[in-house]
N, CA, C and O of each residue as an XYZ file, in Angstrom:
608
protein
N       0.853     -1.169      0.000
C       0.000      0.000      0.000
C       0.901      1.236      0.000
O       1.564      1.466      1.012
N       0.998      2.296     -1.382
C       1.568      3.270     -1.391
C       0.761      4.288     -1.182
O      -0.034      4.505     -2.096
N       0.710      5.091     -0.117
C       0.085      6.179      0.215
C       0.685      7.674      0.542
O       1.173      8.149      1.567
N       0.387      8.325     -1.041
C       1.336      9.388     -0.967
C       0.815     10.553     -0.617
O      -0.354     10.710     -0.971
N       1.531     11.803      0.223
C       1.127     12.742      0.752
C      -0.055     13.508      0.071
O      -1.067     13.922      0.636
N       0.223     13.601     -1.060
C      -0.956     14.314     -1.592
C      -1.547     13.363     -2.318
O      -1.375     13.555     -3.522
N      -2.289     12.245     -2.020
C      -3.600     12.161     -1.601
C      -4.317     12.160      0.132
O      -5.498     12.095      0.474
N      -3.118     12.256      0.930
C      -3.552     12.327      1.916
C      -4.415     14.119      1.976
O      -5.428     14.458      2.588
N      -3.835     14.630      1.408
C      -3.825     16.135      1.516
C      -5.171     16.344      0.775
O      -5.934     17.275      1.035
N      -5.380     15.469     -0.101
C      -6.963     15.457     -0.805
C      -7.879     14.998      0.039
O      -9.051     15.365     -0.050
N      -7.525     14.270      0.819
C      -8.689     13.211      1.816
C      -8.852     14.487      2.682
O     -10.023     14.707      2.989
N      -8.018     15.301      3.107
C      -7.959     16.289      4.284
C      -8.818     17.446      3.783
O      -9.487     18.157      4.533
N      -8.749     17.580      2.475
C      -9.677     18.740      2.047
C     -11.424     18.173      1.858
O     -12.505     18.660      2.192
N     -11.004     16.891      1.140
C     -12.373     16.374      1.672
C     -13.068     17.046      3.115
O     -13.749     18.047      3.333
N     -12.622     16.155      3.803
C     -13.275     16.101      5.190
C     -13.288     16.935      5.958
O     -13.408     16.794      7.175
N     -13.031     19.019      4.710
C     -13.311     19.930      5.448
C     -14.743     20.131      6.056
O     -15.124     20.565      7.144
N     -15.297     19.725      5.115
C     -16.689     20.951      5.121
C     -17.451     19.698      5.999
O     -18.587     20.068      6.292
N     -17.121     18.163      6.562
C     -17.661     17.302      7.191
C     -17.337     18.251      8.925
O     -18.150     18.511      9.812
N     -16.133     18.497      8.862
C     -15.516     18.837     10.110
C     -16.019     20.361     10.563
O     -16.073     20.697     11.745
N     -16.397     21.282      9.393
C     -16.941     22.429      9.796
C     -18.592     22.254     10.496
O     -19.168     22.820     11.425
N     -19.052     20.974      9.347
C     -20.521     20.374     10.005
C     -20.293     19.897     11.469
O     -21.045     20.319     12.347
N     -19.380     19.116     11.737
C     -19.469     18.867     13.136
C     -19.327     19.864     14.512
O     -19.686     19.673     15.674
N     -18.586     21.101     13.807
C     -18.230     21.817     14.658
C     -19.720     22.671     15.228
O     -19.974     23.194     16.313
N     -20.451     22.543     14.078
C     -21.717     23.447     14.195
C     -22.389     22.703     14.669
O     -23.371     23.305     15.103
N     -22.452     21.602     14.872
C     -23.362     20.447     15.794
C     -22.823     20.131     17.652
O     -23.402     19.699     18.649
N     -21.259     20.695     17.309
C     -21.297     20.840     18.951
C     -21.395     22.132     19.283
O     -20.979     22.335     20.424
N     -21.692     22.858     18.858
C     -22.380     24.270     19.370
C     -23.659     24.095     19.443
O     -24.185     24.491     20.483
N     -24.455     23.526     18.496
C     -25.739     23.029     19.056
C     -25.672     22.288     20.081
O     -26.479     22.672     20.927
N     -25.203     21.582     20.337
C     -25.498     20.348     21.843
C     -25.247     21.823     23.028
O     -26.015     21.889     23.988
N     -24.525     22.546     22.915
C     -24.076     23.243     24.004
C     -25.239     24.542     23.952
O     -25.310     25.402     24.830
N     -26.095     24.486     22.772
C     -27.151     25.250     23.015
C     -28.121     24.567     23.653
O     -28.846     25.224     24.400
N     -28.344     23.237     23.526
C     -29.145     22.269     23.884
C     -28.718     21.971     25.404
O     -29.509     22.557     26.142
N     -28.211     21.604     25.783
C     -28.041     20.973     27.371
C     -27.719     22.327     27.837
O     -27.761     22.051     29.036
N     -27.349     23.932     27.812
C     -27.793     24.782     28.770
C     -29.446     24.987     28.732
O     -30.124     25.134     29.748
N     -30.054     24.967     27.153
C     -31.486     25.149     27.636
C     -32.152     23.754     28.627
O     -32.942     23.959     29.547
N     -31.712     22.481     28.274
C     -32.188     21.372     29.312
C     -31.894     21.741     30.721
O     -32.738     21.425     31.559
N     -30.557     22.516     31.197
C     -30.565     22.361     31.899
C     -31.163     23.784     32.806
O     -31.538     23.657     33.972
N     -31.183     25.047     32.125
C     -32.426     26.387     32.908
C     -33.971     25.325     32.841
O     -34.363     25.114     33.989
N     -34.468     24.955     32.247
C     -35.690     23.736     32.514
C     -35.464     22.575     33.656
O     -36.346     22.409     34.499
N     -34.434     21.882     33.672
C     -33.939     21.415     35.179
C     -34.155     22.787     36.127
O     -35.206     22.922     36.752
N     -33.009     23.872     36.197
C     -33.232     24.370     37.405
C     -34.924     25.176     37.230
O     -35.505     25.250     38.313
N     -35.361     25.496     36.558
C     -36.887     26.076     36.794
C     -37.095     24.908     37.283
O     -36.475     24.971     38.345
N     -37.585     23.808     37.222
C     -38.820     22.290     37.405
C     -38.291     22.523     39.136
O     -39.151     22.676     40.004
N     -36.998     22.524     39.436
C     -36.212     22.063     40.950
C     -36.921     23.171     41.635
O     -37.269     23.047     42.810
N     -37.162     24.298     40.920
C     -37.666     25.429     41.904
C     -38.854     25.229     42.092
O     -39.419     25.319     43.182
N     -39.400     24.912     40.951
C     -41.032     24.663     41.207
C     -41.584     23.289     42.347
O     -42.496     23.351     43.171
N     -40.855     22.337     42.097
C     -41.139     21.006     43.069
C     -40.811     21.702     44.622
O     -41.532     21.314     45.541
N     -40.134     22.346     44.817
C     -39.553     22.629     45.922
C     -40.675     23.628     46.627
O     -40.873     23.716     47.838
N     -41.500     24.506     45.372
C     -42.600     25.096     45.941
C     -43.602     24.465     46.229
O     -44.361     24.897     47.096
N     -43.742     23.797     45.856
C     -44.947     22.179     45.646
C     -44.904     21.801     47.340
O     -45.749     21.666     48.225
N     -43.802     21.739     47.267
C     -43.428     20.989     49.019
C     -43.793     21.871     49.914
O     -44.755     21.585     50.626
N     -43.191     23.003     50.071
C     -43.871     23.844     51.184
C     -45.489     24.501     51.101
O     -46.091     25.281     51.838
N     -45.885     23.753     49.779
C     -47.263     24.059     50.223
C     -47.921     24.866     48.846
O     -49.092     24.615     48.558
N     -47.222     25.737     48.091
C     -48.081     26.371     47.508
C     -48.374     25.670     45.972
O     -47.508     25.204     45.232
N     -49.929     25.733     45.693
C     -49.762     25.465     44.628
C     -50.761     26.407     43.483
O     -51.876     26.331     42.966
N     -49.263     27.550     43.479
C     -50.154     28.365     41.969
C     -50.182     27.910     40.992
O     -49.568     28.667     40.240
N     -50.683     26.731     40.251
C     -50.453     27.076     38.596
C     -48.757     26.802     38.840
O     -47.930     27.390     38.142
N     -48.402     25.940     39.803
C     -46.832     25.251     39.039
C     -47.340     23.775     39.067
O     -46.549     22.907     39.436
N     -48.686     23.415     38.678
C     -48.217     21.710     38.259
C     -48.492     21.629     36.847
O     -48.179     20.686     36.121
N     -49.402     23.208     36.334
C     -49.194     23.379     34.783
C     -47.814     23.861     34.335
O     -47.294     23.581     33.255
N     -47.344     24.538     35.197
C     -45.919     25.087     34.752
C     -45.064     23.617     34.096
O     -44.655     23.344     32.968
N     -45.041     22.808     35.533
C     -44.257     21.913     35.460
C     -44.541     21.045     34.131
O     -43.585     20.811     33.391
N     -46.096     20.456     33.732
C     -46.086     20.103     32.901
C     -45.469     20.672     31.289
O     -45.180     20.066     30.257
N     -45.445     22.117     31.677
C     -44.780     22.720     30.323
C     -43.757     22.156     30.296
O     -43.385     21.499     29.323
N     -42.893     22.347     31.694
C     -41.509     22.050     31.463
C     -41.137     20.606     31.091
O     -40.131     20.337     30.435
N     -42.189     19.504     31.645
C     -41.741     18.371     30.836
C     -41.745     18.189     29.509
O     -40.886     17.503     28.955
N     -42.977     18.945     28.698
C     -43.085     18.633     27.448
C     -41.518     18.985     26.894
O     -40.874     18.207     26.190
N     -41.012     20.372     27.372
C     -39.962     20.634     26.751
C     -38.829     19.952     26.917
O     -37.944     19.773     26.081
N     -38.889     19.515     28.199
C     -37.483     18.722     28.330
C     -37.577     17.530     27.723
O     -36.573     16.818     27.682
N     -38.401     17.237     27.332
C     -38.619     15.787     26.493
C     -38.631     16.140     25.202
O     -38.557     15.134     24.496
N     -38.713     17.469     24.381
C     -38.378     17.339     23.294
C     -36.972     17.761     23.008
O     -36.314     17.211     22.125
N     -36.454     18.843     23.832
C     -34.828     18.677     24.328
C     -33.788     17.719     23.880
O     -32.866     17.881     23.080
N     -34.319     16.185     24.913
C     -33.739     15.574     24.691
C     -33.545     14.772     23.718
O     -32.523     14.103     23.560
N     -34.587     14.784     22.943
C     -34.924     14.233     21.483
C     -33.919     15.219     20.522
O     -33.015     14.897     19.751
N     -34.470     16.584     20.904
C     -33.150     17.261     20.023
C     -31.938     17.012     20.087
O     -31.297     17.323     19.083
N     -31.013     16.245     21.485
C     -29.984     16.568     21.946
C     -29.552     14.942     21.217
O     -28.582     14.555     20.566
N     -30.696     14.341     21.665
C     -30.583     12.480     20.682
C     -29.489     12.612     19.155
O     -28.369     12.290     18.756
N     -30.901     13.410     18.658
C     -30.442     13.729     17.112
C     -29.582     14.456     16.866
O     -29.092     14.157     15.777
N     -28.906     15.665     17.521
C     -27.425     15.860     17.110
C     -26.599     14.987     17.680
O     -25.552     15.455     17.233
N     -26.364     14.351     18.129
C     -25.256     13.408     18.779
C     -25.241     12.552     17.836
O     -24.159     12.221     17.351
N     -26.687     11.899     17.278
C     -26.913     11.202     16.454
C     -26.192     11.718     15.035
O     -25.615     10.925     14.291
N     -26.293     13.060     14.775
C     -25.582     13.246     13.403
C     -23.938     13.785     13.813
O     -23.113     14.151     12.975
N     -23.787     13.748     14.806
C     -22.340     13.748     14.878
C     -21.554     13.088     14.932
O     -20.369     13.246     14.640
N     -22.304     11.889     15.474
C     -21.711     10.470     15.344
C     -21.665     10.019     13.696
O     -20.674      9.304     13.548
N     -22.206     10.148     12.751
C     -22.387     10.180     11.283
C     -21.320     10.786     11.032
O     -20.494      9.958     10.647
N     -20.831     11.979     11.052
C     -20.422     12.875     10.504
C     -18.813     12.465     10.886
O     -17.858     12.875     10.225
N     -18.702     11.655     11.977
C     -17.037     11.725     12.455
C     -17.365      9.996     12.050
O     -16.332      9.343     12.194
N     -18.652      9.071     11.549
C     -18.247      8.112     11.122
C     -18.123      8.374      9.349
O     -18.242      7.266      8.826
N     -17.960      9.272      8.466
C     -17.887     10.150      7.223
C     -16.602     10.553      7.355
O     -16.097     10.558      6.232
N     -16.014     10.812      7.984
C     -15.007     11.120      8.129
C     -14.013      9.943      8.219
O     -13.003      9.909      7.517
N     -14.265      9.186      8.917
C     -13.239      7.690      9.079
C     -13.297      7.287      7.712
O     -12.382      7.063      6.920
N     -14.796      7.223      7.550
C     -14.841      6.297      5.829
C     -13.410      6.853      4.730
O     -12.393      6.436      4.175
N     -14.426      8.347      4.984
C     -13.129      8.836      3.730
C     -11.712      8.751      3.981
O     -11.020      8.531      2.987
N     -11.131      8.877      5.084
C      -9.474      8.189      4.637
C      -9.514      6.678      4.859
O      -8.367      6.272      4.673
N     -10.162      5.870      5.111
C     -10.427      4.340      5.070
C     -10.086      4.177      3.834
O      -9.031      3.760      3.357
N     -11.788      4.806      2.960
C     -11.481      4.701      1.374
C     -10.219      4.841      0.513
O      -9.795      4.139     -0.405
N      -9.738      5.981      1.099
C      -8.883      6.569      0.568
C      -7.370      5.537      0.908
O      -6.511      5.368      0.043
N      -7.308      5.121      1.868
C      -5.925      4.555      2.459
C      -5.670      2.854      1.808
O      -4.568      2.383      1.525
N      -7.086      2.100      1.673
C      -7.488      0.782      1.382
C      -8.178      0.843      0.068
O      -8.451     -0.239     -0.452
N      -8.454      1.774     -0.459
C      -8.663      2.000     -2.309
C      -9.641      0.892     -2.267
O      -9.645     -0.065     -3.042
N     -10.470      1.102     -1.296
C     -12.417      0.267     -1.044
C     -13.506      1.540     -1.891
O     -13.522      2.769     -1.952
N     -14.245      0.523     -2.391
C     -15.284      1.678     -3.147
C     -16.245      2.067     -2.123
O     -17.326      1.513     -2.319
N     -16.227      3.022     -0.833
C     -16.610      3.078     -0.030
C     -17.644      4.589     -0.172
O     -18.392      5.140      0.635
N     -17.206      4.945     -1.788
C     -18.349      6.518     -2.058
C     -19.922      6.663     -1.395
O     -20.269      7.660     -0.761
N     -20.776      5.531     -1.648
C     -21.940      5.229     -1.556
C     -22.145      5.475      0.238
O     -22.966      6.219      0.775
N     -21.180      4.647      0.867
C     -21.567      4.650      2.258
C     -21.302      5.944      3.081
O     -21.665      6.102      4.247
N     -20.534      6.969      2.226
C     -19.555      8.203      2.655
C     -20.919      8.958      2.183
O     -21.512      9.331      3.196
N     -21.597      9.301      1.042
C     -22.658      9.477      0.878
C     -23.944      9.604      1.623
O     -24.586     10.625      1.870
N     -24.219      8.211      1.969
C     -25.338      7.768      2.547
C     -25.466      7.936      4.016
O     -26.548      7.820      4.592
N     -23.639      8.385      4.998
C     -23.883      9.198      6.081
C     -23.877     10.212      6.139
O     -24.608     10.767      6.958
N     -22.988     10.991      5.237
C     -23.461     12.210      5.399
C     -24.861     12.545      4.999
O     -25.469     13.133      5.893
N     -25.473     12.356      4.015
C     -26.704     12.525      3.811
C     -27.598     12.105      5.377
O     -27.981     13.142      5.918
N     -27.847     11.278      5.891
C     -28.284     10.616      6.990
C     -27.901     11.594      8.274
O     -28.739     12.078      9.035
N     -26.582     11.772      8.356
C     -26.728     13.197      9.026
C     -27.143     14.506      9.299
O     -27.363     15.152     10.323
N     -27.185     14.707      8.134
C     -28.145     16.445      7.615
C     -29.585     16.056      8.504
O     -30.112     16.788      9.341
N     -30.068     14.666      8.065
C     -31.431     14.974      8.097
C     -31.381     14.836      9.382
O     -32.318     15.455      9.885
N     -30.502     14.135     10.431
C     -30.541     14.241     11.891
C     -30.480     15.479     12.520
O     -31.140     15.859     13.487
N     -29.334     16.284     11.666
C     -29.716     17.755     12.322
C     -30.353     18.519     11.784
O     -30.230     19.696     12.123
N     -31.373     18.131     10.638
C     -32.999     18.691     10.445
C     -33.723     18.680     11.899
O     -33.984     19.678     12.570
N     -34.035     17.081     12.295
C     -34.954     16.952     12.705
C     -34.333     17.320     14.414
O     -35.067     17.338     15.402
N     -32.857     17.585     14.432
C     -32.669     18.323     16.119
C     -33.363     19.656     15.956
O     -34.315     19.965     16.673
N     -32.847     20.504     14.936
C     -33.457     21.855     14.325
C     -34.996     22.015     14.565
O     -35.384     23.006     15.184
N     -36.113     20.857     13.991
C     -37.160     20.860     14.324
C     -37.403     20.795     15.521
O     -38.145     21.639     16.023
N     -36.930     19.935     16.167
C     -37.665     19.757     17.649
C     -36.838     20.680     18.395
O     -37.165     20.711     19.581
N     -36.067     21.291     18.155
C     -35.507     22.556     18.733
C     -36.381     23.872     19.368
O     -36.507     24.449     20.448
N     -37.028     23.981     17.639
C     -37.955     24.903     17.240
C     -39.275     24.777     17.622
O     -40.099     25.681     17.486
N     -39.601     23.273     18.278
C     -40.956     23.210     18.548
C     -40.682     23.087     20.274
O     -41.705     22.983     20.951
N     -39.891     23.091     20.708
C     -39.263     23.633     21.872
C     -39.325     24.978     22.291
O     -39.834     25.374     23.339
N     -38.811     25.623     21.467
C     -38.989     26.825     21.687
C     -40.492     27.801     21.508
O     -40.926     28.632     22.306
N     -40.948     27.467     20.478
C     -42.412     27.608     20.130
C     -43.967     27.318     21.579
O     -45.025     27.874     21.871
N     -43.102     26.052     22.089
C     -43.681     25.749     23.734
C     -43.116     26.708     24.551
O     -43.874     26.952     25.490
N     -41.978     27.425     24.584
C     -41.218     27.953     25.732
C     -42.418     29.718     25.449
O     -42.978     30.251     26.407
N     -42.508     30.147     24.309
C     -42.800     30.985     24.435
C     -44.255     31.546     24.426
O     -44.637     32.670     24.752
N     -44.971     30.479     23.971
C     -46.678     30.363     24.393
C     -46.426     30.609     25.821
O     -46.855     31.637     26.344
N     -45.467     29.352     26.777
C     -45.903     29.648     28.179
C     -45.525     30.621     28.759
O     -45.607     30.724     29.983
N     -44.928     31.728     27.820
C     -44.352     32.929     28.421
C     -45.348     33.870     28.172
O     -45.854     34.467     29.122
N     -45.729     34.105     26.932
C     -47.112     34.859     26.372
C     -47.913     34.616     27.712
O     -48.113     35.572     28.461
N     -48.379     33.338     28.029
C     -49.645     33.458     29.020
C     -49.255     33.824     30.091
O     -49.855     34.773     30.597
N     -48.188     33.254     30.781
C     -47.800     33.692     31.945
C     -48.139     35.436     31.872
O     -49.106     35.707     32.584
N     -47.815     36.096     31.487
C     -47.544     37.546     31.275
C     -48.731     38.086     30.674
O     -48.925     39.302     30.699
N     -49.640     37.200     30.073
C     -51.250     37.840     30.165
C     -51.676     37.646     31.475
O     -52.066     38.733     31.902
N     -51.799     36.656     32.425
C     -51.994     36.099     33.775
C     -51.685     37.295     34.802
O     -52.410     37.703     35.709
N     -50.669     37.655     34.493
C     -50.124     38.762     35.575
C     -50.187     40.356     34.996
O     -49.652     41.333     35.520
N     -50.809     40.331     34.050
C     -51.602     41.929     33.824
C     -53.299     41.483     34.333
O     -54.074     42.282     34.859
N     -53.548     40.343     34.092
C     -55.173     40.080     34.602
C     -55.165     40.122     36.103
O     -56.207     40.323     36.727
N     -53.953     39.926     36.722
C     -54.092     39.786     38.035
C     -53.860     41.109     38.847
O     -54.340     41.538     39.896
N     -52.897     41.611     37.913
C     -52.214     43.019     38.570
C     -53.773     43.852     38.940
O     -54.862     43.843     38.365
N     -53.305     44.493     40.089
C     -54.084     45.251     41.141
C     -54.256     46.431     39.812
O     -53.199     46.786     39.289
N     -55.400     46.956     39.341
C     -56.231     48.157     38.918
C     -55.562     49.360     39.643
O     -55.510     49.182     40.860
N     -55.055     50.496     39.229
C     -54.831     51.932     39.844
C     -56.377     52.466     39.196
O     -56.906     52.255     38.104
N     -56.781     53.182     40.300
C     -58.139     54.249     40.536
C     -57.848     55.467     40.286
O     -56.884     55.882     40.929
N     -58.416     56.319     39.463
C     -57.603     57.321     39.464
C     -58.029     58.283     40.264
O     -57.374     59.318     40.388
């Protein structure tokens, strides 16, 4: 097996724009597990109010917060899921490249397979957020309906 620098140097340009994809998928996870985890500390505050007794309207809260943390983690599934693709796209191509295996199709068929994983983190991201801010809308109609009237 003769493996000369420049094709190594071709495999390396390959597996730029795989490696720029991954980089943008761990900035997503790190957008993802701080929002999982302000939804952890809100839920901890709310149970903790639960206990000493009061209960305003935090066992609907709480239920918000599960829906979201459960689609969270579905988001957080699916980028891991396409990052794992994306750094197994990456092995392929100097595999291919090093063992001269017709390995195009499968180099293909993950990266492709990846995109659509971080489609569907993107979606449930977005339908995450779409929940976060209905329960903010109401909250904040709730507390102008409640707020005390000035008389003039």
């Amino acid at each position: 097996m003769d493996i000369k620098l420049s094709d190594i140097g071709h495999v390396i340009q390959l597996a730029i724009a795989p490696v720029f994809l991954l980089t943008g998928v761990c900035t997503m996870l790190m957008v993802l597990t701080n929002r999982l985890a302000r939804i952890i500390d809100r839920s901890r505050v709310l149970e903790d109010r639960l206990e000493i007794g009061h209960h305003e309207g935090y066992m609907s809260e709480l239920e918000v917060l599960d829906r979201r943390s459960h689609l969270i983690n579905v988001s957080i599934a699916l980028s891991t899921a396409c990052g794992f693709l994306i750094c197994l796209t990456i092995a392929l191509l100097f595999l291919g490249d090093t063992t001269n295996l017709p390995l195009d199709r499968y180099i293909a068929g993950l990266f492709v397979c990846g995109v659509f994983a971080l489609i569907g983190s993107f979606y449930f991201l977005l339908r995450e957020i779409f929940i976060a801010s209905k329960a903010m809308r109401e909250r904040s109609h709730l507390r102008v309906r409640q707020a005390p009237r000035k008389t003039a």
